[in-house]
PADRENZA-387158 format. One record per residue (C-alpha): residue number from 0; residue in one letter; x, y, z. Coordinates in steps of 0.2 Angstrom, whole numbers, padded with zeros to 4 digits. Layout:
BEGIN
 kelum lomi  east north    up
   NUM    A     X     Y     Z
...
This chain:
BEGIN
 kelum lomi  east north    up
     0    X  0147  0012 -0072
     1    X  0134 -0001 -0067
     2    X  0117  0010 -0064
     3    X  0106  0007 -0076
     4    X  0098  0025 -0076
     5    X  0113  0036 -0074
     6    X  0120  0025 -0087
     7    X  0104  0031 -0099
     8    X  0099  0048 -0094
     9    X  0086  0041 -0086
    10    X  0087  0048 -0067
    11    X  0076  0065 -0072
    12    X  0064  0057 -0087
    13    X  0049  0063 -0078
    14    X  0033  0063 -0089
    15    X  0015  0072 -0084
    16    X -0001  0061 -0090
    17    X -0015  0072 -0088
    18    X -0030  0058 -0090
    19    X -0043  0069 -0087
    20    X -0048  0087 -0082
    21    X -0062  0100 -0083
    22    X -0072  0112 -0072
    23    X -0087  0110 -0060
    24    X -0098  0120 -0050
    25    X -0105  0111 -0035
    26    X -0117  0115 -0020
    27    X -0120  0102 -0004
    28    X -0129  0090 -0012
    29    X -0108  0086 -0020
    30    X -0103  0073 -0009
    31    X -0096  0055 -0010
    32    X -0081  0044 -0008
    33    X -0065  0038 -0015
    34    X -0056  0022 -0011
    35    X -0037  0019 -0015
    36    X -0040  0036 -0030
    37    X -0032  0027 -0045
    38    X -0025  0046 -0051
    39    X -0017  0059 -0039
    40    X -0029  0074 -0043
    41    X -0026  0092 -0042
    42    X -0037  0105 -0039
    43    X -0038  0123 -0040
    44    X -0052  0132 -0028
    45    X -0059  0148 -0039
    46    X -0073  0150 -0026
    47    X -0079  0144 -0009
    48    X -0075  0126 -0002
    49    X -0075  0109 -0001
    50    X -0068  0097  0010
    51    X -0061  0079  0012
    52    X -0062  0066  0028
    53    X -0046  0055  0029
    54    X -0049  0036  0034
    55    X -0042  0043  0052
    56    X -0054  0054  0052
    57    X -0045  0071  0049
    58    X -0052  0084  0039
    59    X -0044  0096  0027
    60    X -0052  0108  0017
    61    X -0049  0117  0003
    62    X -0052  0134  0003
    63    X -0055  0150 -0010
    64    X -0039  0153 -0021
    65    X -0029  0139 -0014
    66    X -0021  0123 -0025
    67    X -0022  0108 -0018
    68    X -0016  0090 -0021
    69    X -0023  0071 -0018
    70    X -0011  0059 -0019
    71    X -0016  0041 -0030
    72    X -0019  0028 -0017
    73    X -0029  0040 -0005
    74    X -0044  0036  0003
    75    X -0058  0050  0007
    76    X -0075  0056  0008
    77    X -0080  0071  0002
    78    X -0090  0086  0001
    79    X -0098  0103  0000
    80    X -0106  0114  0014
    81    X -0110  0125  0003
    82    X -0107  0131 -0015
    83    X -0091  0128 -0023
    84    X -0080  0131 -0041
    85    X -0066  0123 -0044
    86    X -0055  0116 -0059
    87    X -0048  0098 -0056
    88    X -0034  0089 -0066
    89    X -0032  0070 -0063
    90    X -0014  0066 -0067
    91    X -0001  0056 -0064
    92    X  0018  0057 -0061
    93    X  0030  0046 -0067
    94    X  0048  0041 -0073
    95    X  0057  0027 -0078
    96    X  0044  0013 -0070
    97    X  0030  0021 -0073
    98    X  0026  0022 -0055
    99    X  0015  0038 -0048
   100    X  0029  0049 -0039
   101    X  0015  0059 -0031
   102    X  0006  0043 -0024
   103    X  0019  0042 -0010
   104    X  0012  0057 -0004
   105    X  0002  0052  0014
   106    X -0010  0066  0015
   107    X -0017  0080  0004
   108    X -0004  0096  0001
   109    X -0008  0115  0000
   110    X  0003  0123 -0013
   111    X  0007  0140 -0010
   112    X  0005  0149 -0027
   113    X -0010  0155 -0033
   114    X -0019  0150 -0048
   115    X -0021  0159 -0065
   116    X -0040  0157 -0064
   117    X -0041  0169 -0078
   118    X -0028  0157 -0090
   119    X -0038  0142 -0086
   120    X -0056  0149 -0090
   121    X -0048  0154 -0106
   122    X -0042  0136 -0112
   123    X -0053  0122 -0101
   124    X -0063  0119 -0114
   125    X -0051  0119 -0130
   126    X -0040  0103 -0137
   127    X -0028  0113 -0145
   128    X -0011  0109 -0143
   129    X -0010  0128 -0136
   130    X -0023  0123 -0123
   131    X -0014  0109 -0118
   132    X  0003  0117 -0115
   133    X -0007  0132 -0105
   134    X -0014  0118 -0096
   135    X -0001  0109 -0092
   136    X  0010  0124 -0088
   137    X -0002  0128 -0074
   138    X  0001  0112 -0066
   139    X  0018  0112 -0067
   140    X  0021  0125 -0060
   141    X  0009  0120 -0044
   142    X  0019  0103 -0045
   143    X  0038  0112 -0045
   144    X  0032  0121 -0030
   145    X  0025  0107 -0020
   146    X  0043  0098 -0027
   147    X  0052  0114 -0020
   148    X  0043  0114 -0001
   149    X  0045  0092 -0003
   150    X  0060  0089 -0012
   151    X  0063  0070 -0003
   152    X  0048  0065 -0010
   153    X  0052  0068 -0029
   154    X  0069  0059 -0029
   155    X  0071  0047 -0045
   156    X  0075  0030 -0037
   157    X  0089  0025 -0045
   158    X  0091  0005 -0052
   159    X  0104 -0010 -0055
   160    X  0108 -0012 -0074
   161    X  0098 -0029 -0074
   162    X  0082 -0023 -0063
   163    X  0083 -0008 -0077
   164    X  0083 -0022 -0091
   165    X  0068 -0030 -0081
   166    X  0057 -0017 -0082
   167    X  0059 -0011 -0100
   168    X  0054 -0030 -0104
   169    X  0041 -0028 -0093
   170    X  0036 -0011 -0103
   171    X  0039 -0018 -0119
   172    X  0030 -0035 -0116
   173    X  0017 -0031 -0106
   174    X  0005 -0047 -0104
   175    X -0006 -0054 -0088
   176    X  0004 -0071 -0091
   177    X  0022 -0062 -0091
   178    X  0032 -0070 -0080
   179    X  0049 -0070 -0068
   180    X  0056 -0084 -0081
   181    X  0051 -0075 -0097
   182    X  0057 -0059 -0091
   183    X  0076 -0066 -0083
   184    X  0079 -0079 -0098
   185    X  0079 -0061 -0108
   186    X  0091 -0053 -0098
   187    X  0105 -0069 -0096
   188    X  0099 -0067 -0076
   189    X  0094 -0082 -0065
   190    X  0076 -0083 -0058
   191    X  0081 -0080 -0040
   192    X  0095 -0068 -0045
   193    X  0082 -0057 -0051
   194    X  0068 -0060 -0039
   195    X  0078 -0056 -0025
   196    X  0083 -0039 -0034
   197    X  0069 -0034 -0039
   198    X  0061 -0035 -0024
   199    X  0076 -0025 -0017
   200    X  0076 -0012 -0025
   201    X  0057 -0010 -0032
   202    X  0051 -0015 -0014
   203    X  0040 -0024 -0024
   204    X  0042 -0044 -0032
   205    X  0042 -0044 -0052
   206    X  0023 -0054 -0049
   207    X  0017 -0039 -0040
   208    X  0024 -0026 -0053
   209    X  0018 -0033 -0067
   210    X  0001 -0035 -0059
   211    X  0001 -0015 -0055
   212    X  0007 -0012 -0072
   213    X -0006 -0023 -0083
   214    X -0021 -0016 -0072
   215    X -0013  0003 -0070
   216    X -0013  0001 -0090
   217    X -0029 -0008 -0091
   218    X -0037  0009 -0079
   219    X -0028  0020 -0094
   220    X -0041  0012 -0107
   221    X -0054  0015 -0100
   222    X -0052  0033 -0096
   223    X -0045  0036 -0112
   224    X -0051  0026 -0126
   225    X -0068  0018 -0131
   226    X -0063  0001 -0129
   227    X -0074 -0013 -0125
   228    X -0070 -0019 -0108
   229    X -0068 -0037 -0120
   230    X -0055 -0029 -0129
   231    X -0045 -0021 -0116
   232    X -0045 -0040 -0107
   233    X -0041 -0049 -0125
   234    X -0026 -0035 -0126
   235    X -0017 -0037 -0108
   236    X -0018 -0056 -0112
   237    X -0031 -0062 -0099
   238    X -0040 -0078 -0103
   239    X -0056 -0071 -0099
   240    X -0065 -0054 -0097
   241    X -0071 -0061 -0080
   242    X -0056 -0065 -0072
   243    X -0050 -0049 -0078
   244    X -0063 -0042 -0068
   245    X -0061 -0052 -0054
   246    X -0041 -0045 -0057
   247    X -0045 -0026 -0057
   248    X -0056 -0025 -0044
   249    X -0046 -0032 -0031
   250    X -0032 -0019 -0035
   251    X -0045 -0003 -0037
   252    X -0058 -0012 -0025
   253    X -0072 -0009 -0040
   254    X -0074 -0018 -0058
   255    X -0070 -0010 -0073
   256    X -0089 -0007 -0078
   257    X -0091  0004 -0061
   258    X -0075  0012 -0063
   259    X -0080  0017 -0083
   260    X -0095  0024 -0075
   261    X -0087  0037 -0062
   262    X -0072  0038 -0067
   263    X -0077  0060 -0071
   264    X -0089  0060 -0056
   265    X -0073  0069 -0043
């Protein structure tokens, strides 16, 4: 059988990546935007409201005792009428090429189910393993629920034997300078062989991938380690922190320095 994923097990290896989280209480002077939001971000509504405008100008809000989830790649304003408690958990979905699965998503979902406000107030603020599996729990199940009522959506997409091989180079070497002939001299492929599936079946060329998957890692580091932004440059293979600048803000539409600083601000 020549499908790389069924081949390994692969099709259902979803992992959650839970990058950051917490609780706030906000009145109206919470408000803001968010252009192309680098996580999809879940949030559980424990009192009053808040609401976000679409780029078409549609507003959805998010009401007392609901669940609601903003896709990665969504762009919104925000804000608060009034007063407003929530928790928020900005996470990402992924399999096998690390790819958000929640970020093709259009528009902000309602889930159903009702949060365990009462579990959450318990663990927030605790980094014991325990806390994290009731944490994680609670968004699991607000994401098998959404999976249930949008089953399409969550579909694994399913790769050739050699775009498979491609990507776990890519994974395994990951490098700004990483190219298509690096990457298909280590898979016995032809260049054009594998450009032309890659971009088949990814819907993306290997260029393009390796570029969302350097900066996607690059956006990682800063939520999650103290790295210098020096250091997360010299460590992707960039020639120079200030192209890598130039690199990250044309993908997140701000430079790394201004996305270190809000990064926990929604």
């Amino acid at each position: 059988m020549n499908n790389y994923l069924n081949k390994n097990g692969l099709q259902d290896n979803l992992n959650l990546e839970l990058l950051h989280f917490g609780y706030a209480s906000v009145n109206k002077e919470w408000h803001g935007q968010a252009v192309r939001s680098q996580t999809s971000r879940l949030y559980f509504i424990k009192s009053g409201s808040f609401f976000i405008i679409d780029a078409d100008g549609i507003r959805t809000d998010f009401n007392e005792g609901g669940i609601y989830l903003i896709p990665s790649g969504y762009s919104y304003i925000y804000g608060c009428e009034s007063e407003n408690e929530h928790y928020f958990f900005h996470i990402r979905l992924y399999g096998f090429d690390k790819m958000d699965i929640l970020g093709r998503f259009k528009k902000s979902i309602f889930c159903k189910i009702k949060p365990d406000f009462d579990r959450l107030a318990k663990y927030i603020d605790f980094s014991s393993a325990t806390a994290s599996l009731v944490i994680k729990s609670e968004i699991y199940r607000a994401l098998s629920e959404i999976s249930i009522n949008y089953s399409g959506i969550f579909n694994m997409p399913i790769y050739s034997k050699e775009v498979g091989e491609a990507i776990s180079y890519i994974s395994c070497h990951l490098k700004a300078h990483l190219t298509v002939s690096e990457i298909a001299s280590a898979i016995n492929l032809a260049n054009s062989t594998l450009s032309a599936k890659f971009k088949r079946e990814v819907k993306m060329s290997v260029g393009e991938y390796v570029d969302y998957r350097v900066i996607l890692t690059a956006m990682q580091m800063l939520i999650s380690s103290q790295k210098s932004i020096s250091e997360i440059s010299c460590l992707l293979g960039f020639c120079d922190q200030f192209y890598f600048s130039r690199r990250f803000k044309k993908r997140y539409g701000i430079c790394p320095q201004e996305f270190r600083k809000i990064k926990n601000v929604f």
